[in-house]
C-alpha positions in Angstrom: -11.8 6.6 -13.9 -13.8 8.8 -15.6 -12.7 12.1 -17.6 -15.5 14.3 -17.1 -14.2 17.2 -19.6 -11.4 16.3 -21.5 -9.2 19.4 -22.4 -10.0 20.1 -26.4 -7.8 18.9 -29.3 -6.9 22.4 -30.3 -5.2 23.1 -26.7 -4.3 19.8 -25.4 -0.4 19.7 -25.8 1.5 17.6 -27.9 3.9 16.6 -25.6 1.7 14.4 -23.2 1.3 17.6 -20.7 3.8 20.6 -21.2 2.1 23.9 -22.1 3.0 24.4 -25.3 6.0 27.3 -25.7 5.9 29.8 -28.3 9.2 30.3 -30.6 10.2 33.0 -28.5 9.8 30.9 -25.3 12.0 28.3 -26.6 14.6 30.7 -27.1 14.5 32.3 -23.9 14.7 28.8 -22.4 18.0 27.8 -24.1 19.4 31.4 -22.8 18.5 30.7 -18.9 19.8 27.5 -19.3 23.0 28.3 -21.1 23.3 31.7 -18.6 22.6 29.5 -15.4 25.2 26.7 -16.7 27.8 29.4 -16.6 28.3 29.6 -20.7 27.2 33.1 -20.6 29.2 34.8 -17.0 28.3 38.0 -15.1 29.8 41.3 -17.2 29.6 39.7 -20.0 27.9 40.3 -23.3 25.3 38.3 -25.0 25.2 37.8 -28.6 23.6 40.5 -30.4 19.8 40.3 -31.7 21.3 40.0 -35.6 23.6 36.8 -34.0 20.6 35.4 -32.3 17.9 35.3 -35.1 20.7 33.8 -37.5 21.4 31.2 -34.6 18.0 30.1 -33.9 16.7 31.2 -36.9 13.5 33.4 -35.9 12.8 37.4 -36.5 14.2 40.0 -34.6 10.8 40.2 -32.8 11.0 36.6 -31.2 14.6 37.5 -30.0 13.2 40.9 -28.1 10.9 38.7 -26.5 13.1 36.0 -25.4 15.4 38.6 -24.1 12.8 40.6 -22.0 12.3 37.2 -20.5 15.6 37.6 -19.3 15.3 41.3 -18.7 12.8 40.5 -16.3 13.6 37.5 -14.1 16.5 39.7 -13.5 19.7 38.2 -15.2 20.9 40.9 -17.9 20.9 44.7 -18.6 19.6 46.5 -21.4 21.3 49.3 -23.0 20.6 51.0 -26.1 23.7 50.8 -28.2 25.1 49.0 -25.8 23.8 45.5 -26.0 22.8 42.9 -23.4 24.8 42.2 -20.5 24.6 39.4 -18.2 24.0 40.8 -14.3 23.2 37.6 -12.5 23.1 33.8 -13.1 20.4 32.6 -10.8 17.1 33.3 -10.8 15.0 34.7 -8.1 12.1 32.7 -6.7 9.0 33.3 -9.3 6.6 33.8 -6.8 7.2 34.8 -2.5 4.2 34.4 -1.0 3.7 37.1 2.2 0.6 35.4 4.7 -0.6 37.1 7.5 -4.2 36.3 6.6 -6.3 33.6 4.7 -7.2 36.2 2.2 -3.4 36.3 1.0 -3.7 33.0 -0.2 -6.8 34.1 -2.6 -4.8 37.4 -3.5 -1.8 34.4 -4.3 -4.3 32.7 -7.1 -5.5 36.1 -8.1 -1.6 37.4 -8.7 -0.8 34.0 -10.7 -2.3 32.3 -13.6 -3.4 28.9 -13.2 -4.0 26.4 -16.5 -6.2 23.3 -16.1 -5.0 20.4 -17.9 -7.7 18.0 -16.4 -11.0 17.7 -14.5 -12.1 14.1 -13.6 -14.4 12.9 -11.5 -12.9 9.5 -10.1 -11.4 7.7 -7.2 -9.2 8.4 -5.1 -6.5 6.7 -4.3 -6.0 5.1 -0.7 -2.3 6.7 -1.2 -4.0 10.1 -1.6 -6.5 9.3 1.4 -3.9 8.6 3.4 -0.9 11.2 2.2 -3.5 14.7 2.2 -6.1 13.7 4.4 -9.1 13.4 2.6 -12.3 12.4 4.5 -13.8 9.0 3.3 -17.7 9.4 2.2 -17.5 12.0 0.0 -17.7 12.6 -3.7 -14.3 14.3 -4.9 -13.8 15.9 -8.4 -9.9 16.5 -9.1 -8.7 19.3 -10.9 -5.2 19.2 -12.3 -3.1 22.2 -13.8 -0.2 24.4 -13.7 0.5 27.2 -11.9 2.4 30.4 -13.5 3.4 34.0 -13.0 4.1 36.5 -15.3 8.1 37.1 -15.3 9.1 33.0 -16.6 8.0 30.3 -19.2 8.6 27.6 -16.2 5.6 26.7 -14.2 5.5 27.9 -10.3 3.8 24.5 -9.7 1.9 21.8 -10.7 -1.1 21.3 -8.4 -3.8 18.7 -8.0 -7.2 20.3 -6.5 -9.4 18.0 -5.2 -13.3 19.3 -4.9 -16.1 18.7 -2.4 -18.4 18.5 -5.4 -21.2 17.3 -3.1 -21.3 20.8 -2.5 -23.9 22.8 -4.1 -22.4 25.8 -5.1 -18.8 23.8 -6.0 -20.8 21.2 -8.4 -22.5 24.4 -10.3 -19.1 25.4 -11.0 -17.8 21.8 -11.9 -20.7 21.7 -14.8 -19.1 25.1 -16.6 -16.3 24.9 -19.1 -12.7 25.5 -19.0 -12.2 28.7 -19.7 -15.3 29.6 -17.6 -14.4 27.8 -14.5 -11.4 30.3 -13.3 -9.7 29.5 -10.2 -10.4 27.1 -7.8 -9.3 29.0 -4.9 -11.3 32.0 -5.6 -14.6 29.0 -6.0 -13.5 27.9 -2.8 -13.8 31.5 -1.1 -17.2 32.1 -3.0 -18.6 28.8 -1.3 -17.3 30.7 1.7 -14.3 29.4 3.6 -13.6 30.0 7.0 -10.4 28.3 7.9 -7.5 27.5 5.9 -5.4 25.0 7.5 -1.4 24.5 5.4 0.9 22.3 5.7 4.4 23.0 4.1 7.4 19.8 3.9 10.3 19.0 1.8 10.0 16.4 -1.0 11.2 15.8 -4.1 10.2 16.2 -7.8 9.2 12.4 -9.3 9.8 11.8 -13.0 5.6 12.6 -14.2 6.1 15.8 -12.3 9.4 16.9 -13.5 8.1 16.5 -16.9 5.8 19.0 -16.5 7.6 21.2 -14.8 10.6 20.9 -16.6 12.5 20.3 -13.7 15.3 17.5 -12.8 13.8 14.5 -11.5 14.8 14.1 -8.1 15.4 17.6 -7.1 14.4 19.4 -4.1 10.8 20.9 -4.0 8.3 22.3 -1.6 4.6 20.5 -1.0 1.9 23.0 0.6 -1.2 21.3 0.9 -4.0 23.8 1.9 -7.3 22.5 3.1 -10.2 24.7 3.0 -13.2 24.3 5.4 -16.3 26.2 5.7 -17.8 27.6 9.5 -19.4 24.1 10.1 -16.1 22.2 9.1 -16.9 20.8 6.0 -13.6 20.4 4.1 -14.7 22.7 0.6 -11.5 21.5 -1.0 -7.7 20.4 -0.9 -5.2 21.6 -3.1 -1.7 19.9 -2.8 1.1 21.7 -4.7 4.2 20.8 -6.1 6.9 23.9 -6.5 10.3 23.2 -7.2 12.9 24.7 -4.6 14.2 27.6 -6.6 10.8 29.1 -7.8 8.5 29.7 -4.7 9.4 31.1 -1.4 7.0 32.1 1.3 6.9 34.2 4.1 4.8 34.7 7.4 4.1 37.1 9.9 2.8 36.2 13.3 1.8 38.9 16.0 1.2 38.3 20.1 -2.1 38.3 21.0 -1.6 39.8 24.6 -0.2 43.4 23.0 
């Protein structure tokens, strides 16, 4: 296996993979956790911003932003003079994704923020041959990253994209760094897709993944694995996502063709 671009000293986490969280981030971590394990309940008051920096020892700045984490993912109030109240204990899904078209699938990577932690050009397993369909013949560069939205620290998924990089206009991209090569989907849609095909199944979270998602190991998620092909068929590429049950939701509308 070859690493074709390795991700940079200065960004690769220490921690063998996580995206590495700012102070206020941890904080806001502890807080979901310690509001979803029923320590903090519904009505009541969180400790105030003075309590907070003494107890994790940060400014009054990091605490703010820790708690409009909270604010908005939905689980406490704000009121001046007031304080911080607790209004639910679970979290809504980070992301729902609506499809009626393929386009809502580009508008899905547009709307999230994706962060590559790898690119390598190697082979691929008769596993992954087998468990996404990959045709045999071809020469397949795999991205890996995390998927996240804007309202939580925790990652909507962790996804592996694997690249026709036989492909002309794909391989052009493959050559550009990092912070350059954007979003695979929207590569895929400049190559020109034609069909998306997805498949959608119940699995569960092994230990690597978990990791990075900060998940339990061994709890429910959802798998999509979208395959993009252009007019003539040529699969363009396959990404096969990971999201853990409580973080992604998505919806579809079908219409009749005879009305």
């Amino acid at each position: 296996m070859t690493e074709i671009r390795p991700v940079s000293p200065e960004t690769a986490p220490a921690d063998g993979g996580l995206t590495k969280l700012t102070r206020y981030q941890q904080v806001a971590n502890t807080l979901f956790a310690e509001i979803e394990n029923g320590d903090h309940t519904i009505g009541s008051l969180l400790p105030t911003e003075h309590e907070l920096c003494a107890r994790f020892g940060v400014s009054r700045y990091t605490v703010r932003e820790a708690l409009r984490r909270l604010f908005e993912a939905g689980l406490v109030a704000r009121r001046r003079g007031a304080g911080t109240t607790v209004i639910a204990t679970k979290r809504p899904p980070l992301y729902d994704l609506t499809v009626s078209s393929v386009m809502d699938i580009s508008n899905y990577a547009k709307n999230t923020r994706f962060e590559i932690k790898s690119v390598e050009k190697s082979e691929i397993s008769d596993e992954a041959f087998e468990d996404i369909n990959l045709p045999r013949g071809n020469n397949w560069t795999t991205i890996q990253g995390l998927r996240f939205s804007d309202v939580d620290v925790r990652p909507v998924c962790v996804a592996r994209v694997y690249v026709n990089d036989a492909l002309e206009k794909v391989s052009r991209h493959l050559g550009e760094p990092f912070h350059i090569i954007g979003d695979f989907h929207e590569i895929a849609f400049e190559v020109g897709v034609k069909t998306m095909e997805q498949t959608i199944r119940a699995t569960t979270i092994d230990s690597d993944d978990a990791r990075v998602l900060r998940a339990e190991a061994g709890s429910v998620a959802l798998r999509s694995t979208r395959r993009y092909l252009s007019a003539d068929g040529t699969i363009i590429q396959v990404a096969d996502s990971i999201h853990p049950a409580d973080r992604f939701s998505i919806s579809m509308t079908y219409s009749r063709d005879d009305q």
